[in-house]
N, C-alpha and C positions, 0 to 999 in steps of 0.2 A: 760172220760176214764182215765186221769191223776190219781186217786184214784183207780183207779184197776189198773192201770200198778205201781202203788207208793206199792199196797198191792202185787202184785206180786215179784216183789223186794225184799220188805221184809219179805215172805215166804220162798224166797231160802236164805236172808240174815242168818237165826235163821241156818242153818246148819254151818254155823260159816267155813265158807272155800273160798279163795280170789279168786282159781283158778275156781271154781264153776259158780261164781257169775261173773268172767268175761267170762266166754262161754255160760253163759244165756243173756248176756248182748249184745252177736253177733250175737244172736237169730232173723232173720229180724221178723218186727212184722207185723199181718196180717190183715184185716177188726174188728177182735174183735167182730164178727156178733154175736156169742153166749153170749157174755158179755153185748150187746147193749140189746141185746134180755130178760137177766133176768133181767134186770135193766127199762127194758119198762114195763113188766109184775109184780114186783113185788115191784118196786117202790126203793126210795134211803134209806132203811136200810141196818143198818150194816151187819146183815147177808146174806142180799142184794149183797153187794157189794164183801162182803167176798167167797161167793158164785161166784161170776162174775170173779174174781181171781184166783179159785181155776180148773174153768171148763176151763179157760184157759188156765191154765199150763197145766191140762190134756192136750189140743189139743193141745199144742208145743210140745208136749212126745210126740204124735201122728204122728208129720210132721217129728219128727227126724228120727221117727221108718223108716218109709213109707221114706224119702228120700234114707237109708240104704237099702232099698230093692230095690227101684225105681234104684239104680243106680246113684242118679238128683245129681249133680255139682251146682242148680241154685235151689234156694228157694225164688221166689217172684222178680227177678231179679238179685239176690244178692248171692255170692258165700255160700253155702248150708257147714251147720259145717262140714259133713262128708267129704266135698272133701276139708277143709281148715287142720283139724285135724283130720281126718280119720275115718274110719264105728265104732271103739270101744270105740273112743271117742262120738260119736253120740248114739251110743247104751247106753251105762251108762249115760249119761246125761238126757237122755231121761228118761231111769228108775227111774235115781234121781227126775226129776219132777212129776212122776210118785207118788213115794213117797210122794215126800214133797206134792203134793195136797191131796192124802189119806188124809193123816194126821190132815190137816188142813179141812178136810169134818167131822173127827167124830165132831168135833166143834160145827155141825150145827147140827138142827131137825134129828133124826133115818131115817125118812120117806124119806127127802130133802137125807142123805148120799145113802142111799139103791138105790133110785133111778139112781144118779150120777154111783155110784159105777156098778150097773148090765149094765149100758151103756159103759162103758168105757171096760166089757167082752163081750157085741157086738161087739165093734167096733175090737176088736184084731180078734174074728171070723172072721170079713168080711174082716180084712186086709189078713188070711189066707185065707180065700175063692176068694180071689183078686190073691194071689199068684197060686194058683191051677188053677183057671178059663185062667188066661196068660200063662199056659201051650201050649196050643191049642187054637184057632179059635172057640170060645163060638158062639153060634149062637139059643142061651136060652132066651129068653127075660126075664123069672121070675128066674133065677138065676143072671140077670145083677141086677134085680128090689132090689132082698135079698143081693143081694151084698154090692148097694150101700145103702140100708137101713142101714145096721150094721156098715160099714165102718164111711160115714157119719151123714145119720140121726137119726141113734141112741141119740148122743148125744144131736144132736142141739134139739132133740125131747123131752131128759131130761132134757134138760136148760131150754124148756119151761114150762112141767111138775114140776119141782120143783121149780122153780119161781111164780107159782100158788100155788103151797102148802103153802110158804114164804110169799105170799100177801093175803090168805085166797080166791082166788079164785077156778072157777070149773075147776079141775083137767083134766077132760076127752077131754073136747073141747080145752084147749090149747096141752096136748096131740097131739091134731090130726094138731092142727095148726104146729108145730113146727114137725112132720112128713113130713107133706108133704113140709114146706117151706125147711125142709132136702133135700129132694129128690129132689125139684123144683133148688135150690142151684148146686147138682153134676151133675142133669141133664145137667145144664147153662155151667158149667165147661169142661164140656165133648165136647159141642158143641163149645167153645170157642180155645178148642184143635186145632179142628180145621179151626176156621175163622180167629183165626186171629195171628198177624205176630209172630215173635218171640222179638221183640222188646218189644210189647205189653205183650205178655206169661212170659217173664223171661226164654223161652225154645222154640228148636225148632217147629215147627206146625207141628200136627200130631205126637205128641212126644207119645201119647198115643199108637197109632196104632206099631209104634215100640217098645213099652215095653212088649205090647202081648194085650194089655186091651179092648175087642173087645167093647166098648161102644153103645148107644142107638142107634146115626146115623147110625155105621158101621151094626147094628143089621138090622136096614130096607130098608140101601141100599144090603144087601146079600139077602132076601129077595124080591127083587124087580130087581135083574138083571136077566141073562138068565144064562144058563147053564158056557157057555165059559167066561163072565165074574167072575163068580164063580169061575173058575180057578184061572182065571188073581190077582182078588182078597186075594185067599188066599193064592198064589205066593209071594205077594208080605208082606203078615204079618211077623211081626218082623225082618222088612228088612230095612235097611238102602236106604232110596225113595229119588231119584232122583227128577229134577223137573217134569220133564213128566209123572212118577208115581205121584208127588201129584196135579196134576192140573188133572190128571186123575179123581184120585177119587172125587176130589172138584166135577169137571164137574157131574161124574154120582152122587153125588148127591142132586147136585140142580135140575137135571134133571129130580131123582125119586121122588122128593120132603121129601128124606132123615132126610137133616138138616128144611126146615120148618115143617115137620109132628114132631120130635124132640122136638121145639121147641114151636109147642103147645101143645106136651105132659105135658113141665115144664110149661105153661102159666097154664093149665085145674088143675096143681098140687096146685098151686097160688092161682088159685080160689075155690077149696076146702080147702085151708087154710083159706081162708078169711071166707066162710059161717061158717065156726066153729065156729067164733068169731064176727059173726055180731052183736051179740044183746051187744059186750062189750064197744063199744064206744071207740076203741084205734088207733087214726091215727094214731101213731108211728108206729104200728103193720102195716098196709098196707104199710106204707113207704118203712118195710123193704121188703116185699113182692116185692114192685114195684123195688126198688133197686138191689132184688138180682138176679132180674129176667131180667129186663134190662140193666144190664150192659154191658160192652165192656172186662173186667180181672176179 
């Protein structure tokens, strides 16, 4: 990863601006999942690499954007640039990376920029369909599903898709791989919301349920209470939860089998990732499978 974080660097270095480059610089850095991902698939060329850089900085414009909405103070444990220097400092930085990875796309194959390029006008859809849906208590299960497609695995879907185009591989089955290992990914996320501490998150648990985000669990534990807890439940959205509200809802949903039915939705999403790709011979590829699906953050 030293060579993609070295090419990143030197992407925002070429706009020739010191203040720039040190608020990219305080940027926490994240799994790199999408960069590990074209670089397993398409092998260590330069375009390769170049590529692995460029879809990165998109997704730091991404986290900047999405912290200024969220509200979040904490990005990965670590103080979030907007609550250091503020939402218009995060907004324009964002854009600027935004930019600067354009840029650095037309560089590469039409097909490789085209692809990048229409992922990254999903993902701004699902960030507004994210905003709209936290309006109210969603209780859609295929507008959470479109949601988190476009927000997240939009892209992680085009890192794998043009990473086959890059390696000369079949487009369509890494396509699906990199779909569902998207989906399998926020599904993980959502449920880690709420398992586990805030030590482990970088943010309070259940930080989602208070931003409005009505997630997979909270979809089939509503679904699976009775009427009066239906109340209690939607009572309690975008509510500042006490401990007894969240060991509430923890309880009814291990009870409904909530978070494990959840969690073998992302397992079943995993394993349609992998069938895509059985005949290519790529351990790395199930590794990350297994990694992004078992984790604990």
């Amino acid at each position: 990863m030293e060579k993609v974080e070295l090419l990143m660097t030197q992407m925002v270095e070429t706009l020739d601006d010191k203040y720039i480059l040190e608020l990219f610089e305080k940027i926490p850095k994240g799994k790199r999942l999408r960069a590990k991902l074209i670089l397993k698939i398409a092998g260590l060329s330069e375009d390769a690499y170049k590529l692995a850089a460029i879809v990165e900085l998109i997704h730091a414009a991404s986290l900047l954007h999405d912290d200024v909405i969220d509200d979040a103070m904490l990005r990965r444990g670590q103080e979030s640039i907007n609550s250091i220097f503020g939402d218009k400092t995060s907004i324009m930085l964002g854009d600027i990376l935004y930019s600067t990875g354009f840029a650095a796309l037309t560089a590469l194959p039409q097909n490789v920029a085209f692809k990048v390029s229409n992922a990254v006008a999903l993902l701004s859809a699902g960030e507004l369909l994210d905003v709209e849906l936290s309006k109210k208590f969603n209780d859609n299960e295929e507008q959470y599903i479109d949601m988190i497609y476009k927000k997240t695995a939009s892209l992680i879907e085009a890192s794998s898709a043009s990473a086959a185009m890059l390696g000369g591989k079949n487009v369509e089955i890494y396509e699906i791989y990199g779909k569902n290992l998207g989906l399998a990914f926020q599904v993980i996320d959502d449920i880690l919301d709420i398992t586990q501490d805030s030590d482990k998150l970088g943010k309070p648990s259940l930080h989602d349920f208070k931003e409005g985000k009505t997630t997979l669990p909270y979809l089939y534990l509503y679904k699976r209470i009775d009427a009066d807890e239906k109340k209690k439940l939607l009572s309690l959205f975008k509510k500042d939860l006490d401990e007894d509200d969240r060991m509430w809802i923890k309880n009814r949903m291990k009870e409904t089998c909530s978070l494990d039915d959840s969690m073998e939705y992302a397992r079943k999403l995993g394993g349609e990732a992998l069938e895509s790709i059985k005949d290519e011979k790529n351990d790395h590829l199930s590794d990350i499978i297994t990694q992004m699906i078992y984790r604990d953050f």
